[in-house]
DSSP file (Angstrom, degrees, kcal/mol; ACC not computed):
  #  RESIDUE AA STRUCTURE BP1 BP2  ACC     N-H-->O    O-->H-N    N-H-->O    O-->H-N    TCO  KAPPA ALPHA  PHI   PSI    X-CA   Y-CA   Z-CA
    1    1 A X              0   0    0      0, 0.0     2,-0.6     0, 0.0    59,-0.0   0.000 360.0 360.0 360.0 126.2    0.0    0.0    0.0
    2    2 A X        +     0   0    0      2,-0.0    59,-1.3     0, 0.0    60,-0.9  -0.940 360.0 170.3-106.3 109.6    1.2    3.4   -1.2
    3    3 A X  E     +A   60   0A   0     -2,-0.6    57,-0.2    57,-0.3     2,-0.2  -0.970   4.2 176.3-135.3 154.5   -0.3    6.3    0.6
    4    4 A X  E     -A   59   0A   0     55,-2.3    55,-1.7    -2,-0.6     2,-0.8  -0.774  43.5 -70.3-134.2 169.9    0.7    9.7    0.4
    5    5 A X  E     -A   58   0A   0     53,-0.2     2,-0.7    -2,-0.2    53,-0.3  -0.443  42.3-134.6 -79.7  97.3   -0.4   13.2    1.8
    6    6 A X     >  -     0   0    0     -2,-0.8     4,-1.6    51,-0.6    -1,-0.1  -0.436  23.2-166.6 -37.0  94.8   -3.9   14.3   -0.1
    7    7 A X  T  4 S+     0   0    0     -2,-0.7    -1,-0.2     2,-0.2    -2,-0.1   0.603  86.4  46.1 -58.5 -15.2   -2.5   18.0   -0.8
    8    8 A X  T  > S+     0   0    0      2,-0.2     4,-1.1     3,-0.1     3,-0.4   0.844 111.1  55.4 -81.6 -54.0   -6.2   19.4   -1.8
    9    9 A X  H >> S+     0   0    0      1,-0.3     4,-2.1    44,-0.3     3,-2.0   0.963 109.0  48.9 -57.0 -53.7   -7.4   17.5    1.5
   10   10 A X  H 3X S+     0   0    0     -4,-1.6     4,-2.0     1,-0.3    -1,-0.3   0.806 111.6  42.5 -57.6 -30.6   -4.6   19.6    3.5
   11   11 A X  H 34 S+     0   0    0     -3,-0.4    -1,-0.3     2,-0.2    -2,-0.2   0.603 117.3  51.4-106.0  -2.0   -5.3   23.5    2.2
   12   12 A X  H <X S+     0   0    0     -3,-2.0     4,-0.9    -4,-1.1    -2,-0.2   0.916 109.3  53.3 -76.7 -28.9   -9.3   22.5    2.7
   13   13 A X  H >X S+     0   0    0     -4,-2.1     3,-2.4     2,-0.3     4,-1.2   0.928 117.0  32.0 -69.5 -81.5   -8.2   21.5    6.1
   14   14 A X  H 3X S+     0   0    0     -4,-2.0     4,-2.2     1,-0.3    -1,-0.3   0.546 107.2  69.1 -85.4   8.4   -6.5   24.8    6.9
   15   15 A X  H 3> S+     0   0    0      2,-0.2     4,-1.0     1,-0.1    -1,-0.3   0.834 103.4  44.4 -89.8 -25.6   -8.9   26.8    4.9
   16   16 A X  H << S+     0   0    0     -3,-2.4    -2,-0.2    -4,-0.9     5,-0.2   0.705 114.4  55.9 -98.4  -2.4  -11.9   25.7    7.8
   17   17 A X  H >< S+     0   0    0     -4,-1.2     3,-1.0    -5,-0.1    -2,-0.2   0.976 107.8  43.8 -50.8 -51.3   -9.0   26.6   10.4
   18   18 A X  H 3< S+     0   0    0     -4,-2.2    -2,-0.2     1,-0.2    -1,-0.1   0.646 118.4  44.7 -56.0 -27.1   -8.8   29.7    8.9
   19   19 A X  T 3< S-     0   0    0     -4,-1.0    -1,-0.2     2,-0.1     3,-0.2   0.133 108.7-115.4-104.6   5.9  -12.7   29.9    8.8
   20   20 A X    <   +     0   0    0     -3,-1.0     2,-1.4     1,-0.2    -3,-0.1   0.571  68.5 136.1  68.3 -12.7  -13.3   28.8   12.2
   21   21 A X        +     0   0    0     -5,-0.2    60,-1.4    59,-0.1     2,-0.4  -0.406  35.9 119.5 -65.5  98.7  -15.2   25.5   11.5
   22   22 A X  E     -c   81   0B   0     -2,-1.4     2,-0.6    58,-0.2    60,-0.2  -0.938  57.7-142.1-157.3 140.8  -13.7   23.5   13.6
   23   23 A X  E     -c   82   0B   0     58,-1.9    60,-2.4    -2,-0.4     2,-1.3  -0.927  10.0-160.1 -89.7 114.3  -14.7   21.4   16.6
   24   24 A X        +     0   0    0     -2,-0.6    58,-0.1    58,-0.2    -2,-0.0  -0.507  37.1 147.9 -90.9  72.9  -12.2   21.5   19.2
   25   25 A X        -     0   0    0     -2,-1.3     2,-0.4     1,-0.1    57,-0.0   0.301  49.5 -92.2 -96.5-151.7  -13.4   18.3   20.9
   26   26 A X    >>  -     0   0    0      1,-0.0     3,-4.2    56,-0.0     4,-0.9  -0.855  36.5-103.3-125.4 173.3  -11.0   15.7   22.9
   27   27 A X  T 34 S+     0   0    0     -2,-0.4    -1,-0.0     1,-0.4    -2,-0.0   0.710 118.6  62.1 -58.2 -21.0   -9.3   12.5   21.4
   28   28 A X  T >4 S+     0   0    0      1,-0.2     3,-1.4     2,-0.1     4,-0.4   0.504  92.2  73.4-112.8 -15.4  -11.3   10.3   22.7
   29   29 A X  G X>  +     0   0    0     -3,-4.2     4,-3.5     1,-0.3     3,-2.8   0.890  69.9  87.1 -74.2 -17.8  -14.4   11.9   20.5
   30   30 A X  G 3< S+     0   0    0     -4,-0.9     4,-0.3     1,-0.2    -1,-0.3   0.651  78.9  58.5 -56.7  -5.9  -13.7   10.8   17.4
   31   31 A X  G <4 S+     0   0    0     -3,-1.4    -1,-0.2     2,-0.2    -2,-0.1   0.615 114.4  35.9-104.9  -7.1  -15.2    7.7   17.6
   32   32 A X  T <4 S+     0   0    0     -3,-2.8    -2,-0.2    -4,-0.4    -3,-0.1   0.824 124.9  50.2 -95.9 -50.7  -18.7    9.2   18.3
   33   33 A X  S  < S+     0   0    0     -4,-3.5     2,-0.6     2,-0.1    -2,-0.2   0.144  87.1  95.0 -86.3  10.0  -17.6   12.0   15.9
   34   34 A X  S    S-     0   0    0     -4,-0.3     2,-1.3    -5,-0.2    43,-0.1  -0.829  84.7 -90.7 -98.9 115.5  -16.4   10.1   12.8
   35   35 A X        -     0   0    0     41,-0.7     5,-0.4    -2,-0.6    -2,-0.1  -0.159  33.9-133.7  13.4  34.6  -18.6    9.5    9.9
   36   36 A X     >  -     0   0    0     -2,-1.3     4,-1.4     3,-0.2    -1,-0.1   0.496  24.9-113.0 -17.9 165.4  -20.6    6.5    9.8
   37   37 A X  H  > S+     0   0    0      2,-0.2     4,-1.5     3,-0.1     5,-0.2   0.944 123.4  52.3 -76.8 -49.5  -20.6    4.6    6.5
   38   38 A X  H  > S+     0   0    0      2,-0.2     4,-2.9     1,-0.2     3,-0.5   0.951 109.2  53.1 -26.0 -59.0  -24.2    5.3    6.0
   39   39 A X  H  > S+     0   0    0      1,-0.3     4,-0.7     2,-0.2     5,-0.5   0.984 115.5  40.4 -70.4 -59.4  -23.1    9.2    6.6
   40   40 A X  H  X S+     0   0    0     -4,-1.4     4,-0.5    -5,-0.4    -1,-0.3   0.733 101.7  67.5 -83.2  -7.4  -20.5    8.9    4.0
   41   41 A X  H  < S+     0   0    0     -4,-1.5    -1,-0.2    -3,-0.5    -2,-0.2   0.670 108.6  38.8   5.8 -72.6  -22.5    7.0    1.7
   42   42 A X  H  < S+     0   0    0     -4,-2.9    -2,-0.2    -5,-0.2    -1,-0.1   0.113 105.4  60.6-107.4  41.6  -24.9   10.2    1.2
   43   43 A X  H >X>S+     0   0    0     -4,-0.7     4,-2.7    -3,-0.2     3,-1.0   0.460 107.6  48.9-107.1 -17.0  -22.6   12.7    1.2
   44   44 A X  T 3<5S+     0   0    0     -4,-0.5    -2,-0.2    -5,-0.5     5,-0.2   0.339 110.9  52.0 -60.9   6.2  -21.2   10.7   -2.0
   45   45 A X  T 345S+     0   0    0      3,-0.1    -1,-0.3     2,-0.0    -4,-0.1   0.013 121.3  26.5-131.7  39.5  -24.4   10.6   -3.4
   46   46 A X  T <45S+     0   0    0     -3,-1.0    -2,-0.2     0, 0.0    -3,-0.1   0.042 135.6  32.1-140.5 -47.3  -25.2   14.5   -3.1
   47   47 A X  T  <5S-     0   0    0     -4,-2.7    -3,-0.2     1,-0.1     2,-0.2   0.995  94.0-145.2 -89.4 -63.0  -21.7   15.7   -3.2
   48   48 A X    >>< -     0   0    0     -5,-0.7     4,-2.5     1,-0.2     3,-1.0  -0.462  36.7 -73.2 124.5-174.3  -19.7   13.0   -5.6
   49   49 A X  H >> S+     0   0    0      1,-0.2     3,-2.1     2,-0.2     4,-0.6   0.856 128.3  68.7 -56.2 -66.7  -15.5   11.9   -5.0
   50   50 A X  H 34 S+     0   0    0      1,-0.3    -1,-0.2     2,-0.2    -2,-0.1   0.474 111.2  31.6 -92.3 -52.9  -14.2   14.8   -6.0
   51   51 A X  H X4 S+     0   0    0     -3,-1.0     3,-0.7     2,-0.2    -1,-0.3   0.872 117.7  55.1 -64.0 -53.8  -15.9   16.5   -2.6
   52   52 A X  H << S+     0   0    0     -4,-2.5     3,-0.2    -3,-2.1    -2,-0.2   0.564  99.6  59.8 -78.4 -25.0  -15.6   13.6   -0.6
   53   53 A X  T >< S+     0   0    0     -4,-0.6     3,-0.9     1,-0.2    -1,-0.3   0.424  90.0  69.6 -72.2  -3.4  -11.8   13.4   -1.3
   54   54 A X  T <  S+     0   0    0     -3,-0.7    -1,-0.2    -5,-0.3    -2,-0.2   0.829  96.6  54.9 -97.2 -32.8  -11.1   17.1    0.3
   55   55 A X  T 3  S+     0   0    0     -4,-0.3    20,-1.9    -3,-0.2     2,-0.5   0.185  97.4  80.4-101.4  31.2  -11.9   15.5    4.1
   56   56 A X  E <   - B   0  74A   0     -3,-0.9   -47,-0.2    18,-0.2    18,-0.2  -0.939  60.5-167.2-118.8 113.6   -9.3   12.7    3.7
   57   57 A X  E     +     0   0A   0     16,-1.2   -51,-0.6    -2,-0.5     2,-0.3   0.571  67.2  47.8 -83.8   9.4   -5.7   13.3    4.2
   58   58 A X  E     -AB   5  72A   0     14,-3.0    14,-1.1   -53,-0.3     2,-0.3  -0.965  62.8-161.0-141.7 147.7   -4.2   10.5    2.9
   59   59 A X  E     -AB   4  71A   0    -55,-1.7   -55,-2.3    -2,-0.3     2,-0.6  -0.893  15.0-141.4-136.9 178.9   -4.7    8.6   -0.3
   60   60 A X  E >   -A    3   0A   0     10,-1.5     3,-1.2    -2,-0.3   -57,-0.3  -0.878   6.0-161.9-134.0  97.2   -3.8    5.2   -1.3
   61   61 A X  T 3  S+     0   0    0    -59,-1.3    -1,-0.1    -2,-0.6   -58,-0.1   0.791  82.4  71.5 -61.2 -26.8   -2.5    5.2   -5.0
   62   62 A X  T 3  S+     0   0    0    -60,-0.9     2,-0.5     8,-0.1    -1,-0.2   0.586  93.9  68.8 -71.1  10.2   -3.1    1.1   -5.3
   63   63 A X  S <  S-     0   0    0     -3,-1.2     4,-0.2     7,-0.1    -3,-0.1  -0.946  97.6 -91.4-143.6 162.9   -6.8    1.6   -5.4
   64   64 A X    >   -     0   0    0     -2,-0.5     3,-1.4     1,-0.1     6,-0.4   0.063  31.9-129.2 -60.1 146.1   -9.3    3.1   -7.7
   65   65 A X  T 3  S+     0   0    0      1,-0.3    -1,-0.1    -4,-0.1     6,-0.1   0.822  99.4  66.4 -71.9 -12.2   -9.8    6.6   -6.9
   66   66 A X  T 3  S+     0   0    0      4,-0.1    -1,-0.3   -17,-0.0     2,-0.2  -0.410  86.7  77.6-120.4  48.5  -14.0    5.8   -6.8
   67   67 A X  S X  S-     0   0    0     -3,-1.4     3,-1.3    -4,-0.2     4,-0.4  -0.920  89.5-117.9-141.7 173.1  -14.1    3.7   -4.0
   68   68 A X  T 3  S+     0   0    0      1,-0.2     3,-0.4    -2,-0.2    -3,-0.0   0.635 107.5  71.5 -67.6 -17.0  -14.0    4.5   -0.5
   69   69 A X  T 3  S+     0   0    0      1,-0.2    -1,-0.2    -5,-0.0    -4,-0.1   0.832  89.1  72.2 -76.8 -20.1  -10.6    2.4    0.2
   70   70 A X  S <  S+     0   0    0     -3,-1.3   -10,-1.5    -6,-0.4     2,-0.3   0.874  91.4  64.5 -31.8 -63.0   -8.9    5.4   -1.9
   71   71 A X  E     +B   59   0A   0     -3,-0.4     2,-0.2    -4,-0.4   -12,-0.2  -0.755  62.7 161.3-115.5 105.4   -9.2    7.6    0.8
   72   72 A X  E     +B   58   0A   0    -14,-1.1   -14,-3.0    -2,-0.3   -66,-0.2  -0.807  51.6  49.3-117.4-176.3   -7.6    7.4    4.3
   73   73 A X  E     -     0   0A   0     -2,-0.2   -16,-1.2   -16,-0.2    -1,-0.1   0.830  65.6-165.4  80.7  42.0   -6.8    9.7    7.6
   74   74 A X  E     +B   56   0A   0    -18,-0.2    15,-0.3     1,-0.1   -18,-0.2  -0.231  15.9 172.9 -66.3 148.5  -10.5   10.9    7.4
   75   75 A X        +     0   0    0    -20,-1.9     7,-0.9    13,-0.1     2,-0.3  -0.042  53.5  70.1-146.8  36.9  -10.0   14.5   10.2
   76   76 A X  B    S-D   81   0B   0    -21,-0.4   -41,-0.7     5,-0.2     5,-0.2  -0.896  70.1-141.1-144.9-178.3  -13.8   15.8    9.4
   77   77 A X        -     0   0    0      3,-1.3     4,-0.1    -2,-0.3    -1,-0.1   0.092  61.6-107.9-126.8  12.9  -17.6   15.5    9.8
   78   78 A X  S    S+     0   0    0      2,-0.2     3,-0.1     1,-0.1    -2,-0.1   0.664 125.8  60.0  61.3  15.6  -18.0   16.8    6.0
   79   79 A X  S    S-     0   0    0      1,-0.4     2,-0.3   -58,-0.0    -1,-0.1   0.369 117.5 -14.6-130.4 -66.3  -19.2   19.8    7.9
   80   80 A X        -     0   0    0    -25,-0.0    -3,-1.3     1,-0.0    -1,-0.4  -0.887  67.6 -91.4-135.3 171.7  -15.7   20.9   10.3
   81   81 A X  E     -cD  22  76B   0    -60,-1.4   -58,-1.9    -2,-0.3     2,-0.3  -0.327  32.9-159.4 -41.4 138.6  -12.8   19.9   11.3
   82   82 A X  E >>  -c   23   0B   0     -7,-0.9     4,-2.0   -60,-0.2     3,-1.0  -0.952  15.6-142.3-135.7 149.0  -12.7   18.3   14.5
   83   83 A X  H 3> S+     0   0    0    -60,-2.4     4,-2.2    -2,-0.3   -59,-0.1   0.575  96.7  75.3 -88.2  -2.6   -9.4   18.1   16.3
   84   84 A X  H 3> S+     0   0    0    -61,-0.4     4,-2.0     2,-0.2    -1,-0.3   0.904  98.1  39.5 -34.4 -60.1  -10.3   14.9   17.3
   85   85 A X  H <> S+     0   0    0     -3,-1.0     4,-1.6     1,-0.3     5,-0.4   0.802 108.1  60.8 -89.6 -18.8   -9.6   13.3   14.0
   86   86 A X  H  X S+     0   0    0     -4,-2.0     4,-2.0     1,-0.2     5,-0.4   0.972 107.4  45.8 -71.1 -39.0   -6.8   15.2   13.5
   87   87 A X  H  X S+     0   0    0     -4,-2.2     4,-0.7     1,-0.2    -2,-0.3   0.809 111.5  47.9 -82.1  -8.7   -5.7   13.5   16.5
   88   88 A X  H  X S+     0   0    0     -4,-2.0     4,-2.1   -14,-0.1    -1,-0.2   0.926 118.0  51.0 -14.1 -64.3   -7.0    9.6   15.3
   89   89 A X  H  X S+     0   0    0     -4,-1.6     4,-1.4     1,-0.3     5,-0.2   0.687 110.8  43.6-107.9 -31.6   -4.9   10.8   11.8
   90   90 A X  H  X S+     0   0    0     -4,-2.0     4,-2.3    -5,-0.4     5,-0.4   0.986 119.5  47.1 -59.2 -67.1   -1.4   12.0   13.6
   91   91 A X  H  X S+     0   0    0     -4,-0.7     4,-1.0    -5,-0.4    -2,-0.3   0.792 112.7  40.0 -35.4 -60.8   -1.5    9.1   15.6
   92   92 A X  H  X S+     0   0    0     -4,-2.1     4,-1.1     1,-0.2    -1,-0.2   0.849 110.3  61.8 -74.2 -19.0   -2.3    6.4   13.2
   93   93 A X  H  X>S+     0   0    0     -4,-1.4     5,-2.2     1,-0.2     4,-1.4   0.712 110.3  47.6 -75.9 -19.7    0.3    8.1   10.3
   94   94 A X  H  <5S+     0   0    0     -4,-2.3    -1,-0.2    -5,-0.2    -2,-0.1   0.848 106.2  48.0 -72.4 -39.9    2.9    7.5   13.0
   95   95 A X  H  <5S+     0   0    0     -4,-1.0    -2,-0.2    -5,-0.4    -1,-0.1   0.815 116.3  51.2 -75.7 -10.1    2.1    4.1   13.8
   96   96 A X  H  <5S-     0   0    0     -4,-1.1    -1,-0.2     2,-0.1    -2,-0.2   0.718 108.0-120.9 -66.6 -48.3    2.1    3.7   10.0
   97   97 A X  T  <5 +     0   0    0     -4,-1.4     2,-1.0     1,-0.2    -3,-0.2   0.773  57.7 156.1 105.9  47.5    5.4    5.3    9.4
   98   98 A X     >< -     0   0    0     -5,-2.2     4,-2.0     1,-0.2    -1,-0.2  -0.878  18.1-179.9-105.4  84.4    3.5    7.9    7.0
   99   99 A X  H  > S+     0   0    0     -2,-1.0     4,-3.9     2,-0.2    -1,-0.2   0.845  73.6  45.1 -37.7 -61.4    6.4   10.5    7.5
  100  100 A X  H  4 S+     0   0    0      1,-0.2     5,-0.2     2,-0.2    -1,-0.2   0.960 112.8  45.2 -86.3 -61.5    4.8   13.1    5.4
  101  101 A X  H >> S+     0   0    0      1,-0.2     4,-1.8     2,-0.2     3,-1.4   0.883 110.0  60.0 -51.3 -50.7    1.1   13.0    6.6
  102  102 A X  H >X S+     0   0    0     -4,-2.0     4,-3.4     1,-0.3     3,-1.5   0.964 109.3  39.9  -3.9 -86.2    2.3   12.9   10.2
  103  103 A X  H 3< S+     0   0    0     -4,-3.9    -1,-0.3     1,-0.3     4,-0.2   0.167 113.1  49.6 -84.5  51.2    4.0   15.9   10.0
  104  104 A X  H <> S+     0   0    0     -3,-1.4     4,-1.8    -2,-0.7    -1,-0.3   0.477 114.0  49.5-137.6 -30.3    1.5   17.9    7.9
  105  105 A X  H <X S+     0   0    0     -4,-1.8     4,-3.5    -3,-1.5    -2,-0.2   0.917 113.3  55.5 -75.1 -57.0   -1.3   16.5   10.6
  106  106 A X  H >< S+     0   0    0     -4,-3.4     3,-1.3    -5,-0.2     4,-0.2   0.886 110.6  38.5   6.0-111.7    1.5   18.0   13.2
  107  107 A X  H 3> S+     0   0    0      1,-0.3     4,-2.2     2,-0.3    -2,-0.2   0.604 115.9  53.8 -51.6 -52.9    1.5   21.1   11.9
  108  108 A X  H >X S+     0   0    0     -4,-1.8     4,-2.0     1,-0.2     3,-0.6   0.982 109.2  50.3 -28.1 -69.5   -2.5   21.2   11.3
  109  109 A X  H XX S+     0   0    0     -4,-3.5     4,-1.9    -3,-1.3     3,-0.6   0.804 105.1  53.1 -59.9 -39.8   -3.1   20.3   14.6
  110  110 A X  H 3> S+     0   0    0      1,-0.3     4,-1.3     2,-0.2    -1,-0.3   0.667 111.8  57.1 -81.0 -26.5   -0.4   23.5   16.3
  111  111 A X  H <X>S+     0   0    0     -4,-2.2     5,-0.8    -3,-0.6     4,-0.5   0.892 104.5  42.9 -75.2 -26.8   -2.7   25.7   14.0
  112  112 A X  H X<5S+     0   0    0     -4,-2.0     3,-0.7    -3,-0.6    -2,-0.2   0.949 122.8  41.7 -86.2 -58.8   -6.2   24.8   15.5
  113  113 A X  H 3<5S+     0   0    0     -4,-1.9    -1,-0.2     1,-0.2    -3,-0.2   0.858 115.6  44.6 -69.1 -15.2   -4.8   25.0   19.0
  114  114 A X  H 3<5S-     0   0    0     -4,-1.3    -2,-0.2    -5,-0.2    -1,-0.2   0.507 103.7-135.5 -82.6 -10.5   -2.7   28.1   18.3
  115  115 A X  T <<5 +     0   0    0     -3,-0.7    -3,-0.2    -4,-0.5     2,-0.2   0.874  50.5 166.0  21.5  73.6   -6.3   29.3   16.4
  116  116 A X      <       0   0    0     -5,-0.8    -1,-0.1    -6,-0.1    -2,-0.0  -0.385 360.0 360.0 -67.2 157.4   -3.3   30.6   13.3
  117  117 A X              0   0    0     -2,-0.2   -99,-0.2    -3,-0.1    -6,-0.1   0.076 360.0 360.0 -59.4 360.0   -4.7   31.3   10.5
């Protein structure tokens, strides 16, 4: 498996820092706060990949770009940010050895508490 740092995913990312969408919840929410499959299911069928690809931060070149397996690091609610899944998406890109996404998740995350623009 080759995955690498969704760059689109990453400037939508800091564009709802910038914009204040963002739930500053705690680590432990993400699992209440993550997407169902249902939930991401119709926002592919109102929005299409193209949309759906912008709240993933990681992609996985060995699989067709129009299926869901494309797309890891999910750090949203297709609505904000929540610093919950950015802290899931730091976390697992370490335990992955995904260098790049790591520190781009990093670097995310010091902006949402630092509330940079």
């Amino acid at each position: 498996m080759t995955v690498k740092l969704n760059k689109v995913a990453l400037d939508h990312a800091k564009h709802l820092v910038s914009k204040h969408q963002v739930s500053k919840d705690e680590r432990d929410d993400w699992s209440e706060h993550q997407p169902s499959s249902d939930q991401e299911n119709e926002y592919l069928d109102k929005h299409g990949w193209e949309d759906y690809s912008r709240w993933y931060l990681g992609i996985d070149d060995e699989m067709d770009e129009d299926t869901k397996g494309h797309y890891k690091f999910p750090y949203g609610d297709f609505r904000r940010l929540h610093r919950c899944g950015l802290m899931a998406a730091e976390s697992r890109a370490a335990q992955q050895d995904y260098e790049d996404i790591r520190k781009a998740v990093a670097n995310l995350h010091k902006r949402l508490d630092g509330d940079h623009a």
